[in-house]
C-alpha positions, 0 to 999 in steps of 0.5 A: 500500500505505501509502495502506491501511495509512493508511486502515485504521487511521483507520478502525478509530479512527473505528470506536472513537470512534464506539462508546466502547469501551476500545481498545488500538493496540499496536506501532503508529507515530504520526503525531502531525502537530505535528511532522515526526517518526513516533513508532515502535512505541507503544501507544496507550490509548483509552478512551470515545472519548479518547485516554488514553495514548501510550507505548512499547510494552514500558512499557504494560500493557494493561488487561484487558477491552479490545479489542486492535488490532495495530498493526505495520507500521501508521499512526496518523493523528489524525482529520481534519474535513471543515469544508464538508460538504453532506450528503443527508439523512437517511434518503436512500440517499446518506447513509450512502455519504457517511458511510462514505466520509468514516470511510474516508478518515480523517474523524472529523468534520465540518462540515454547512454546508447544514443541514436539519431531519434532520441534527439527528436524525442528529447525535445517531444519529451520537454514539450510535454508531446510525448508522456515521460521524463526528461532525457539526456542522450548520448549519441552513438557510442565511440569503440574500437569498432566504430573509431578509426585514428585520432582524425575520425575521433575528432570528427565524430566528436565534432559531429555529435557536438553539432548534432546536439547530443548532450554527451559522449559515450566511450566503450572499449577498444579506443587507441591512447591518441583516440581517447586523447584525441576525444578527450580534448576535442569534447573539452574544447567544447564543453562536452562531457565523455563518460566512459567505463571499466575497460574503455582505454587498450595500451598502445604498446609495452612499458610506453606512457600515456598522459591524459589531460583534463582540466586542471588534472593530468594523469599518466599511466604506464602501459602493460602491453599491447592490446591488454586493458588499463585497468581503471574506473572513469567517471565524470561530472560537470565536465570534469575528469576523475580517474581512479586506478586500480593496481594490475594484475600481474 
C-alpha cells in the first residue's frame, strides 16, 4: 500500500513537470531525502515545472487558477534519474512502455547512454510535454574500437555529435591512447562531457606512457602491453575528469 501511495504521487509530479502547469500538493508529507526526517502535512507550490514553495499547510494560500492535488495520507518523493538508460527508439512500440514505466516508478529523468539519431527528436517531444515521460539526456552513438578509426575520425565524430546536439559522449572499449586523447580534448574544447567505463582505454604498446589531460588534472599511466586493458574506473561530472586506478594484475 505505501509502495502506491509512493508511486502515485511521483507520478502525478512527473505528470506536472512534464506539462508546466501551476500545481498545488496540499496536506501532503515530504520526503525531502537530505535528511532522515518526513516533513508532515505541507503544501507544496509548483509552478512551470519548479518547485516554488514548501510550507505548512494552514500558512499557504493557494493561488487561484491552479490545479489542486490532495495530498493526505500521501508521499512526496523528489524525482529520481535513471543515469544508464538504453532506450528503443523512437517511434518503436517499446518506447513509450519504457517511458511510462520509468514516470511510474518515480523517474523524472534520465540518462540515454546508447544514443541514436531519434532520441534527439524525442528529447525535445519529451520537454514539450508531446510525448508522456521524463526528461532525457542522450548520448549519441557510442565511440569503440569498432566504430573509431585514428585520432582524425575521433575528432570528427566528436565534432559531429557536438553539432548534432547530443548532450554527451559515450566511450566503450577498444579506443587507441591518441583516440581517447584525441576525444578527450576535442569534447573539452567544447564543453562536452565523455563518460566512459571499466575497460574503455587498450595500451598502445609495452612499458610506453600515456598522459591524459583534463582540466586542471593530468594523469599518466604506464602501459602493460599491447592490446591488454588499463585497468581503471572513469567517471565524470560537470565536465570534469576523475580517474581512479586500480593496481594490475600481474
Amino acid at each position: 500500500m505505501t509502495r502506491s501511495i509512493y508511486l502515485s504521487i511521483a507520478l502525478l509530479l512527473a505528470q506536472t513537470t512534464a506539462t508546466n502547469a501551476a500545481t498545488a500538493f496540499v496536506n501532503v508529507n515530504v520526503v525531502p531525502m537530505t535528511s532522515e526526517t518526513v516533513l508532515a502535512q505541507k503544501t507544496v507550490l509548483v509552478e512551470d515545472g519548479i518547485i516554488v514553495l514548501i510550507g505548512d499547510v494552514d500558512g499557504i494560500p493557494i493561488p487561484e487558477d491552479v490545479e489542486v492535488i490532495d495530498g493526505t495520507d500521501r508521499y512526496l518523493i523528489p524525482g529520481l534519474a535513471e543515469m544508464h538508460a538504453h532506450l528503443p527508439g523512437a517511434g518503436t512500440r517499446d518506447i513509450e512502455r519504457t517511458l511510462t514505466l520509468f514516470a511510474a516508478n518515480g523517474i523524472t529523468r534520465v540518462r540515454g547512454m546508447l544514443g541514436q539519431p531519434s532520441h534527439l527528436r524525442l528529447r525535445q517531444q519529451l520537454l514539450d510535454g508531446e510525448v508522456f515521460g521524463p526528461r532525457l539526456t542522450t548520448s549519441g552513438p557510442s565511440f569503440s574500437g569498432n566504430s573509431v578509426s585514428g585520432a582524425e575520425d575521433a575528432i570528427r565524430r566528436v565534432r559531429s555529435q557536438h553539432a548534432d546536439g547530443y548532450d554527451f559522449i559515450k566511450l566503450h572499449p577498444g579506443l587507441s591512447a591518441d583516440e581517447f586523447q584525441a576525444i578527450a580534448d576535442t569534447a573539452n574544447e567544447l564543453g562536452m562531457p565523455f563518460p566512459g567505463a571499466k575497460g574503455t582505454l587498450y595500451d598502445s604498446g609495452v612499458g610506453t606512457p600515456m598522459i591524459f589531460r583534463w582540466p586542471g588534472k593530468e594523469v599518466v599511466a604506464r602501459s602493460l602491453g599491447k592490446g591488454k586493458r588499463v585497468r581503471k574506473t572513469i567517471n565524470y561530472a560537470d565536465n570534469s575528469a576523475v580517474l581512479v586506478a586500480e593496481t594490475p594484475e600481474e
